[in-house]
N, C-alpha and C positions, 0 to 999 in steps of 0.2 A: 504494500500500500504506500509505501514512503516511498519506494522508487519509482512509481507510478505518479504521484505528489510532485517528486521534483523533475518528472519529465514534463508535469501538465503548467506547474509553473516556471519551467523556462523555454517551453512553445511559447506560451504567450504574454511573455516579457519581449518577444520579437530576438531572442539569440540564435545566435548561428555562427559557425566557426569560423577565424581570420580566417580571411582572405576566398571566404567561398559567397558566391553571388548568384542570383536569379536572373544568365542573361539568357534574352529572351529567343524562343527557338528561331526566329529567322535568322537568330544572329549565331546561329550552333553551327554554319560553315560559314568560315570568314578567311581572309587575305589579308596575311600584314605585310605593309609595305614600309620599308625605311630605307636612308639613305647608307645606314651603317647597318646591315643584317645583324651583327655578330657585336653588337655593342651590349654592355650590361643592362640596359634596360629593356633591351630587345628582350635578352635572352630569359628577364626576371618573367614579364609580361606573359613569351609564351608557356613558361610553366605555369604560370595563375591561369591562362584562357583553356591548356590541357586541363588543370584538378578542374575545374568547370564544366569540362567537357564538352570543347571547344576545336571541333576538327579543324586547323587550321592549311587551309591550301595554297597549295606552289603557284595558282595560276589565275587570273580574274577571269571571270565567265561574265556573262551577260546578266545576270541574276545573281550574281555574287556580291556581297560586301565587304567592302575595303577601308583597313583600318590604317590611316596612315600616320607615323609615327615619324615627326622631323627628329633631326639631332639637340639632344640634351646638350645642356651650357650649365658649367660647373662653375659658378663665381666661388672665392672664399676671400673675405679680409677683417680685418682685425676692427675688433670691439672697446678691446681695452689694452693697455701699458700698465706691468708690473712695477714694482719700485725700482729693480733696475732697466727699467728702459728694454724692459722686452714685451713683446707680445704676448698677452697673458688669457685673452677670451677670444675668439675667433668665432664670425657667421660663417655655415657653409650654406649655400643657395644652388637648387638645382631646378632647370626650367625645361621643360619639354612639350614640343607643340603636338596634340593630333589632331586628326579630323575623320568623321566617321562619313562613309559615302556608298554610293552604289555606282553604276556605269553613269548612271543620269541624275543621280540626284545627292542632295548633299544632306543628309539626316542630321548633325553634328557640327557645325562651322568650325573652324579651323579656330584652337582654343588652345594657348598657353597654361601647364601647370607650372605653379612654384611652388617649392616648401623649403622653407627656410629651418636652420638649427645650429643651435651655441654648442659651442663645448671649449672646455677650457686646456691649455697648452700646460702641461708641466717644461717648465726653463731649463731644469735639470737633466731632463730626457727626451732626446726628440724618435726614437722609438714608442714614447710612450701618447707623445703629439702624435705620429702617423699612424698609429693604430688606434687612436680616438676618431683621427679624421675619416679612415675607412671603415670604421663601423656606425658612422654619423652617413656615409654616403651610401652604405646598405639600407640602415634602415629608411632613409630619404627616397629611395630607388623603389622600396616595398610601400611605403605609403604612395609614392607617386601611380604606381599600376594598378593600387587599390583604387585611389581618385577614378582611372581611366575603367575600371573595372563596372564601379560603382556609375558614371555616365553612363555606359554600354547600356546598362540594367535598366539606366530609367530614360532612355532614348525613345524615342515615340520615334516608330515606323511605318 
């Protein structure tokens, strides 16, 4: 009875697990198109549109829709100066444009994501700076395909 309880109360508190979405069956074969195939966002992307189950194809057809994914732009600069005159908080910023379409029509206009994130530099280690920074630009890379994921979902077609 208690596991039945806490299944009926988190259906309908509306949870569901990261990174899984309700996209919608027109869009269960799709085309992704980028300038960088093999770029980290790419490749983040088509793992979330596979757990989705999202056949994703080599080729546009006539009836096909096409997700197209510009290249991401990676800014990063400083926030703050430690007491000795170093860089002590760092923005990272990553922006990537898509646009969702068919042969003839444009369901999606062509829309800039950013997410922005602080993290702070140890002076004393810059191991421990470049493994702050690449784990601030995974997680940035995974909210960003959620953003794009989360569009797809509620795209009227």
């Amino acid at each position: 009875m208690l596991v039945l309880f806490t299944l009926l109360a988190l259906a309908s508190c509306g949870f569901t697990l990261r990174g899984s979405a309700n996209i919608p069956p027109q869009l269960q074969n799709l085309v992704l198109i980028s300038s960088d195939e093999n770029s980290d966002i790419m490749q983040e992307l088509r793992r979330a549109l596979q757990a989705n189950k999202v056949n994703i194809l080599d080729a546009a057809s006539a009836d096909s829709y096409q997700l197209l994914i510009g290249e991401a732009e990676i800014q990063e600069r400083i926030l703050s100066v430690n007491s000795n005159a170093r860089a002590g908080e760092f923005e990272l910023s990553i922006s990537v444009p898509y646009q969702l379409r068919s042969s003839t029509t444009v369901f999606l206009e062509q829309e800039v994501l950013t997410l922005e994130k602080v993290y702070l530099a140890d002076p004393n280690s810059a191991v421990a700076k470049a493994e702050e920074r690449e784990l601030m630009e995974t997680e940035i890379r995974r909210e960003l395909v959620s953003l794009i994921l989360r569009r797809l979902q509620n795209a009227e077609l």
